[in-house]
Each structure stands twice: as C-alpha cells, then as structure tokens.
C-alpha positions in Angstrom: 101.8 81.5 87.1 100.2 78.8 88.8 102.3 78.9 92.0 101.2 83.1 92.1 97.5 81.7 91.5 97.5 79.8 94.3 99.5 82.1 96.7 96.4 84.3 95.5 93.7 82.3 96.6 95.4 81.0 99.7 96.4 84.6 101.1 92.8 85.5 100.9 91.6 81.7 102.9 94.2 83.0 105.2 92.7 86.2 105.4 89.2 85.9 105.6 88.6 82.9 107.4 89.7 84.6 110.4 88.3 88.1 109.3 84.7 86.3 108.8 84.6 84.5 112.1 85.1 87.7 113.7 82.6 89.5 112.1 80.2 86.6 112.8 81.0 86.1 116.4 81.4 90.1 117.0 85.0 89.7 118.0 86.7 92.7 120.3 89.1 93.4 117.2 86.5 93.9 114.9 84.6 96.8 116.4 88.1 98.6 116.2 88.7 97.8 112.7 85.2 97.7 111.1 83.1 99.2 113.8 80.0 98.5 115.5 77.4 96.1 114.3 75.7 97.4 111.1 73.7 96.5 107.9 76.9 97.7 106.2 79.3 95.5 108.0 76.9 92.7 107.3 76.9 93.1 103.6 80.6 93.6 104.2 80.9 90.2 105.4 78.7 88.8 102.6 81.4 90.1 100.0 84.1 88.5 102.0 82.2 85.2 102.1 81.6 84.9 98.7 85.4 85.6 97.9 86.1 83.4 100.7 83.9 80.7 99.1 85.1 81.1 95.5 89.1 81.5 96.3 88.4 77.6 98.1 86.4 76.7 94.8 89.1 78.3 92.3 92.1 76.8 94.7 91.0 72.9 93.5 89.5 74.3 90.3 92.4 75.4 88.6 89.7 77.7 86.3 92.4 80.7 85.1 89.8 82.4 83.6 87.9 82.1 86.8 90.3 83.2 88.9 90.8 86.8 86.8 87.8 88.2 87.8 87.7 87.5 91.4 91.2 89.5 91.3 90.6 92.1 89.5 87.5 93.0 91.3 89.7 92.8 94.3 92.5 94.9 93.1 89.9 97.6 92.4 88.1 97.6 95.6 91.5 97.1 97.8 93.0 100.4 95.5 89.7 102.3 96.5 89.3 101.7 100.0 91.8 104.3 101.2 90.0 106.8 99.4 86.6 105.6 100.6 87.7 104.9 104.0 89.8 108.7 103.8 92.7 106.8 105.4 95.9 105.5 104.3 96.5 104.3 108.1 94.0 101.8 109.0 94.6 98.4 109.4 92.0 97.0 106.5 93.2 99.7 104.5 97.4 98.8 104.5 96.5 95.2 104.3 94.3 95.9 101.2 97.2 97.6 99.5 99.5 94.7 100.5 97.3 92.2 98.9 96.4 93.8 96.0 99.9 94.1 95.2 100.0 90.8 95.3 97.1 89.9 93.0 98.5 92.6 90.8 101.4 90.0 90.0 99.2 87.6 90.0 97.1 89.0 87.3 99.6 90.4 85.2 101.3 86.2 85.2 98.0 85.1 84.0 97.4 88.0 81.2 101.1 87.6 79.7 99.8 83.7 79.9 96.6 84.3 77.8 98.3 86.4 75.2 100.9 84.0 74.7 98.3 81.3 74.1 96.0 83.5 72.2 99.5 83.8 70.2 100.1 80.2 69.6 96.4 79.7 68.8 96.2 82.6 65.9 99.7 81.4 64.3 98.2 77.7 64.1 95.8 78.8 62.5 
C-alpha cells in the first residue's frame, strides 16, 4: 500500500509540475491542449496547484487518511472529464483515465487497509 501511495503522489508531482509551469508561462502546448488564456484555465490551474501542493505535503506526511480524499476527488473528476470535455481523444482526457486507474488501485490498497485495521481494532475490543 505504501509503495502504491507514493507512486500516487509522485505520478501527479510528475505530472503537474510541468502541466503548471505551462499554464503559468503560457507554453505553445498548452493553448492546444487547454486553450487560450481564460478565467477558466486559471482556476484550472489553481486546482492543479493545490493537488500539486498537497501530493508534495502527503508524499513526506505519510497521512493515509489524507491521502484518500485527494484521490478520490481525482478519480471522480479524471472519470468525468471525457464526458464534460465530450471527448474520449484528447490528450488531458486519456491521461486522466490512465491516472485514475492508477489511484483506483491506489485507493482500493488503502480501503482493504482500513477495514482490516478497523477489524483488528473491533475484535480487541
């Protein structure tokens, strides 16, 4: 579990540090993928920092029950966006599957990991 935790948090560093400084410095790429300079793609990159910033938090935090939340949240938005976007072809969109698959592991380790302890805590009881 903790080895799929921190492939979590380090696949989105890996992602959005580069994703980030290209929506900050207005990078060729990004106009393609995300389009032109908007409020929206501003508040776009707000949710990407604060994922950004908390996945480098959780990554020498070691909080489990931290780190759930920021997936799931994810997961759901990832799912979504080919259905918001109305295409499974994008670039944003394919990656988003990818790495929600991903987290989806991720979560499900650290689920079977608090019923198991929520187990051991109820029969010591």
């Amino acid at each position: 579990m903790k080895k799929m935790i921190r492939l979590s948090l380090l696949l989105n560093i890996a992602v959005l540090i580069p994703v980030c400084g290209g929506l900050l410095s207005d990078a060729f790429w990004v106009t393609e993928v995300y389009g032109t300079a908007t409020a929206a793609r501003g508040i776009l990159l707000s949710i990407y920092g604060a994922i950004l910033f908390l996945s480098a938090f959780l990554l020498f935090r070691h909080e489990v029950l931290l780190v759930a939340p920021l997936l799931l949240v994810q997961v759901i938005y990832k799912l979504t966006t080919p259905f918001t976007v109305d295409s499974f072809t994008n670039p944003v969109v394919i990656s988003n599957i990818l790495i929600a698959g991903v987290h989806m592991v991720t979560l499900s380790l650290i689920v079977g990991h608090v019923r198991r302890t929520t187990e051991v805590l109820r029969a010591a009881e």
